[in-house]
C-alpha positions in Angstrom: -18.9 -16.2 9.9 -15.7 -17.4 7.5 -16.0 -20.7 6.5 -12.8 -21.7 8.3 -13.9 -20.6 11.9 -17.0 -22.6 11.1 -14.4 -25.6 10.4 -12.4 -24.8 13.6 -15.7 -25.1 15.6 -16.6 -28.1 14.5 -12.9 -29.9 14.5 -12.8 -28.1 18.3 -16.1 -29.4 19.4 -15.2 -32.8 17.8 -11.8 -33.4 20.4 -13.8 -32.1 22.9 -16.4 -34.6 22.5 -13.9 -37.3 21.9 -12.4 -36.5 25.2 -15.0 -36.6 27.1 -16.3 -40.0 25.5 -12.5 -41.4 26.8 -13.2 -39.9 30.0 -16.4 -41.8 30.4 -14.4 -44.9 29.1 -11.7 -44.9 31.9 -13.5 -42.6 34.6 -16.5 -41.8 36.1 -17.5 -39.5 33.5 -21.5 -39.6 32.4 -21.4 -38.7 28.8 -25.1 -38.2 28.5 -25.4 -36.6 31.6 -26.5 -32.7 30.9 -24.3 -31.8 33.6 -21.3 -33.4 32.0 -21.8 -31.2 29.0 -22.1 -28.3 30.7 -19.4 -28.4 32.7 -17.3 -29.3 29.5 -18.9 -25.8 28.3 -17.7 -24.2 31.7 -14.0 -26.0 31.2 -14.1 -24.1 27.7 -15.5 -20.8 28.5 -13.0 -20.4 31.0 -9.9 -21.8 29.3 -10.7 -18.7 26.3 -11.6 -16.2 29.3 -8.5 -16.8 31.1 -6.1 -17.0 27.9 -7.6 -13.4 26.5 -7.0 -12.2 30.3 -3.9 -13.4 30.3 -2.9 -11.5 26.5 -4.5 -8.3 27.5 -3.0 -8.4 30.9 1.1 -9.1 29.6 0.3 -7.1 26.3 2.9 -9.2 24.6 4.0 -7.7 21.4 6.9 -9.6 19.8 4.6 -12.8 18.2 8.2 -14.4 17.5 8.7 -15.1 20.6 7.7 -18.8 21.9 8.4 -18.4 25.1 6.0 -15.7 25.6 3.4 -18.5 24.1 4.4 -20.6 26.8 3.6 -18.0 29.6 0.4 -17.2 27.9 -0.5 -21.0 28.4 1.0 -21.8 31.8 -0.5 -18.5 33.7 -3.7 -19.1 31.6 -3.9 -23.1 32.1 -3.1 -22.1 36.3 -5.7 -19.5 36.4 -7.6 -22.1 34.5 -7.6 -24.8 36.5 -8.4 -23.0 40.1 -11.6 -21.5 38.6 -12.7 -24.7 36.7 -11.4 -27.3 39.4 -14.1 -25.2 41.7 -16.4 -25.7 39.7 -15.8 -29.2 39.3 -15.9 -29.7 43.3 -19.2 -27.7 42.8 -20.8 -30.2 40.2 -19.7 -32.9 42.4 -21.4 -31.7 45.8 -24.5 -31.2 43.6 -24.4 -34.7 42.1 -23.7 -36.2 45.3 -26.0 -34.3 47.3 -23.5 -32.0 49.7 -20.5 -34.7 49.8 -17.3 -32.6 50.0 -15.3 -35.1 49.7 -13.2 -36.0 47.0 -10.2 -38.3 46.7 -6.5 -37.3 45.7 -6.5 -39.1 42.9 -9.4 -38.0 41.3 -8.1 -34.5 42.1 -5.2 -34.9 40.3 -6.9 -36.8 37.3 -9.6 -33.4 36.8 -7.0 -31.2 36.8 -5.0 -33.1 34.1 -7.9 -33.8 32.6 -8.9 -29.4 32.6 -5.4 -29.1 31.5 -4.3 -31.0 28.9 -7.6 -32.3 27.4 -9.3 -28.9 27.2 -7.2 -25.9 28.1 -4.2 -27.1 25.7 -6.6 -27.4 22.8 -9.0 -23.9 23.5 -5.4 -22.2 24.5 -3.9 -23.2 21.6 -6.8 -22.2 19.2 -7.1 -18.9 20.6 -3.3 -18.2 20.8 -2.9 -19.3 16.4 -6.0 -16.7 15.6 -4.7 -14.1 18.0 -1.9 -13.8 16.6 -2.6 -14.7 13.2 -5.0 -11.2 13.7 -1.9 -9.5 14.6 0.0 -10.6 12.4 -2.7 -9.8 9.5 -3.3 -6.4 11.1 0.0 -5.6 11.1 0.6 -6.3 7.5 -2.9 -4.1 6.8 -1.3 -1.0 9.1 1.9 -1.3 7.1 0.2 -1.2 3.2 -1.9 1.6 4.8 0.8 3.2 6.3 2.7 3.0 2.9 -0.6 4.2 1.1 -0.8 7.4 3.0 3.1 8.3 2.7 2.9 7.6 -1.1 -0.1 10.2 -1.4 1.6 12.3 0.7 4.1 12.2 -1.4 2.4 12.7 -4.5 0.6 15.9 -3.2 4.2 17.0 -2.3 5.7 16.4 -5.7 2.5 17.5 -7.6 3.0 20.9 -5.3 6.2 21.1 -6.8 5.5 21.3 -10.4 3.4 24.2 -10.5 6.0 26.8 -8.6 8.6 25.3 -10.9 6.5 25.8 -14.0 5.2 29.1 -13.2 8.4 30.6 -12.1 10.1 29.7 -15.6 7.4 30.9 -18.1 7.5 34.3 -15.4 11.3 34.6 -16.8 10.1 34.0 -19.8 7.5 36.2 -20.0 9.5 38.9 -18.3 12.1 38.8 -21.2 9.5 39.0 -24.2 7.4 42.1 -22.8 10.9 44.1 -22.9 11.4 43.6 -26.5 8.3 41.9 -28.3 5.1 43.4 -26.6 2.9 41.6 -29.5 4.5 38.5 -29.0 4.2 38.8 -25.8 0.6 39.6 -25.9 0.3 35.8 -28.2 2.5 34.4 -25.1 0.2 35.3 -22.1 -2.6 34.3 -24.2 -0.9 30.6 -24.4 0.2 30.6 -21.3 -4.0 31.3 -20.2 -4.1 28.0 -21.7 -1.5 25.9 -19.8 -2.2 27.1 -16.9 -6.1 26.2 -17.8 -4.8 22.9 -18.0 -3.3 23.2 -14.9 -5.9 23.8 -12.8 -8.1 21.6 -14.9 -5.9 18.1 -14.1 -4.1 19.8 -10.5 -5.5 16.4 -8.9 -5.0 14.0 -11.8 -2.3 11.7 -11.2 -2.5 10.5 -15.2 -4.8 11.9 -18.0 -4.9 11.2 -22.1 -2.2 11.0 -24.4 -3.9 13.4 -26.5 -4.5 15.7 -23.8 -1.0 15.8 -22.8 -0.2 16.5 -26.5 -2.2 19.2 -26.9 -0.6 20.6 -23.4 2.9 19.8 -24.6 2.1 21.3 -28.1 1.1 24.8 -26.4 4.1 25.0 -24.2 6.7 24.5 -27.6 4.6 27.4 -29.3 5.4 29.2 -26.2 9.1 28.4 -26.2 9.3 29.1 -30.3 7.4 32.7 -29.6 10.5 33.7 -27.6 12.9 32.4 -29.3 12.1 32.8 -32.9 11.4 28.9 -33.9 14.2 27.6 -32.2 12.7 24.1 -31.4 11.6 21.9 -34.4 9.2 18.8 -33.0 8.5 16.0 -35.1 5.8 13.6 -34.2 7.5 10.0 -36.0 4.5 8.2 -35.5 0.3 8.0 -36.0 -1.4 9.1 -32.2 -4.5 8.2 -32.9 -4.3 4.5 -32.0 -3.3 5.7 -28.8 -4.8 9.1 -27.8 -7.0 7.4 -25.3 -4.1 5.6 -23.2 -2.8 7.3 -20.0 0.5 9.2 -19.3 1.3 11.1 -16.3 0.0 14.1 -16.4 2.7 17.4 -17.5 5.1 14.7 -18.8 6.0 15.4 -22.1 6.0 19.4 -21.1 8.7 18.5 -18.4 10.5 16.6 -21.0 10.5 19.0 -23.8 11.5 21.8 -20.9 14.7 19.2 -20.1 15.9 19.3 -23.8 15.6 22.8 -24.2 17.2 23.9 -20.2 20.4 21.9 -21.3 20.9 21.9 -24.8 21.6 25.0 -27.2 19.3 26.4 -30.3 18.7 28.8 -32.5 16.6 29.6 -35.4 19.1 28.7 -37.9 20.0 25.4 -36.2 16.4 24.2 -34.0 17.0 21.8 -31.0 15.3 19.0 -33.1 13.3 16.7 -31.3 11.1 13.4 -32.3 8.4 11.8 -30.7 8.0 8.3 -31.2 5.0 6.3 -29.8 4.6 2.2 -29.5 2.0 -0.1 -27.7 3.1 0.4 -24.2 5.6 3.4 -24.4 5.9 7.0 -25.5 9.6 8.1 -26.2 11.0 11.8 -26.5 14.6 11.7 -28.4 16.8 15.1 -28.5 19.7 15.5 -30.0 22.8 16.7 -27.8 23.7 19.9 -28.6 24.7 20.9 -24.8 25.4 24.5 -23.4 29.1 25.3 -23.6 28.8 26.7 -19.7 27.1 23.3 -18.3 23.8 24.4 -16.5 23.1 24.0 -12.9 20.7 21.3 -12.3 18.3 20.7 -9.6 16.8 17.6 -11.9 13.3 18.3 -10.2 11.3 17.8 -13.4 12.9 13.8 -14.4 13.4 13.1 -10.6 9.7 14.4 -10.2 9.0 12.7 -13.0 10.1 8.8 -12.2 9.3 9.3 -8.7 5.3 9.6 -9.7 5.3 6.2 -11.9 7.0 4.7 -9.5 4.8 5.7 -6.8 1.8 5.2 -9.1 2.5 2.2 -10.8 5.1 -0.7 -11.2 6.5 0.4 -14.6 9.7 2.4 -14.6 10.6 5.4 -16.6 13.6 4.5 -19.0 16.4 6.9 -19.4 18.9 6.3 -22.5 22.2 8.6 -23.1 24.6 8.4 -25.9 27.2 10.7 -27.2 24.4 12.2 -29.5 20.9 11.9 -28.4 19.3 11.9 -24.7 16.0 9.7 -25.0 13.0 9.0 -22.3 10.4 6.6 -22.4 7.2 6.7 -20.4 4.4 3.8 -19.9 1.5 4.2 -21.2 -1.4 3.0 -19.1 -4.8 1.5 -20.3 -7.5 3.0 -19.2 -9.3 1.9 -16.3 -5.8 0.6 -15.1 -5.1 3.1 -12.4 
């Protein structure tokens, strides 16, 4: 049992016991009579009986709403206080060995007492945790709720990226076999290893940075196989302080594939593009050198792209334009983060 519904006993048995001492005091109330106690147990048993009854019978929903509170306590205190005020009448005709009879007043002074000494107080108890359980299992449906539409979501986009990868390196591939049959030969055999990696990390949500090097590594050889060296990548700083952090997996590959979808190159004059790494970030840089027909984009791989870290984590994928370069950063995780 939590330590505060231990505290809540006590505090609830406490008033209870004080009431019944001021009952004694100004009544006819035998405080050390066993009777007295347990018909103080009856009063209670019945007050949180008739108050759960009451919930489960209206199946009130909105716990904003006072008045509803109110109902909860009236119904449940008049349900209340015909059950227990029997029973009262029964305790008496016991004590008093089958006399019936009991004045108005006293009457009247039971059912206040039932009423607003005992029902108020066990009402009131078990209306704050009811709905404090509500309101906590609410808040646990919704975070569960949001769990399962972000992992449905992340199978969705993760289903994406395959199709989309395959169906470009297919064009690809298609164009080399018709003029290059060696190269294209070297190609499938590259292409054995993306896909490799593919299937390898098809459920991984983040892997290495040097893992996702050597992945984005075999798809520029790919890209340089078809078109003669046309994509010059320079690595600016030192990885190996950092190949063990964590980047979403096919990242850099969906970057590298942006630059070269949009911007123009050939052998003579390579797409250049520079890799730069710091503590908590990993940033691709190309320079502009746009189509002259602009290219029809869906922006699956970016969107895809910020959609996962932001799904996956709270850092946000930075995107910088200028008349001359297009740079993206990407977090880089710890491990043992995610």
């Amino acid at each position: 049992m939590p330590y505060y519904s231990i505290a809540y006993v006590l505090i609830l048995g406490s008033l209870l016991y004080v009431n019944l001492a001021t009952a004694q005091l100004y009544g006819e109330t035998l405080f050390y009579h066993p009777l007295e106690h347990a018909g103080l147990l009856v009063y209670c048993l019945v007050s949180f009986f008739a108050t759960r009854y009451i919930i489960r019978l209206k199946r009130y929903q909105d716990s904003t709403n006072i008045w509803q509170y109110v109902e909860v306590i009236l119904l449940a205190g008049a349900l209340n206080t015909l059950l227990t005020t029997g029973t009262w009448m029964l305790l008496r005709f016991l004590l008093n060995d089958g006399n019936w009879q009991v004045n108005t007043t006293s009457l009247f002074a039971n059912v206040a007492f039932i009423f607003f000494n005992v029902h108020l107080v066990i009402a009131g108890g078990y209306l704050a945790y009811y709905y404090l359980n509500q309101a906590n299992q609410a808040e646990l449906n919704r975070v569960r709720a949001e769990q399962a539409s972000s992992q449905a979501q992340l199978k969705l986009l993760q289903q994406q990226l395959t199709p989309h990868f395959l169906f470009n390196n297919l064009n690809v591939l298609s164009s080399l076999i018709s003029y290059s049959p060696d190269s294209a030969e070297v190609y499938v055999s590259k292409l054995a290893n993306l896909y490799r990696y593919m299937l390898k990390h098809k459920e991984s949500h983040f892997v290495s940075v040097a893992e996702e090097m050597g992945f984005m590594l075999d798809y520029i050889d790919l890209m340089n196989i078809r078109f003669d060296g046309a994509y010059s990548l320079q690595i600016k700083s030192d990885i190996a302080p950092h190949q063990h952090k964590l980047i979403a997996a096919g990242s850099l590959q969906t970057l590298v594939e942006n630059a070269i979808k949009h911007n123009t190159a050939t052998p003579e004059l390579p797409l250049e593009i520079d890799l730069f790494i710091a503590q908590q970030h990993m940033t691709l840089i190309n320079k502009k050198t746009l189509k002259p027909s602009k290219v029809e984009s869906t922006r699956t791989g970016l969107s895809n792209l910020q959609q996962r870290y932001q799904s996956l984590t709270n850092k946000e994928v930075t995107v910088e334009e200028s008349e001359g370069f297009f740079s993206v950063s990407l977090p880089l995780l710890e491990q043992g983060v995610i």
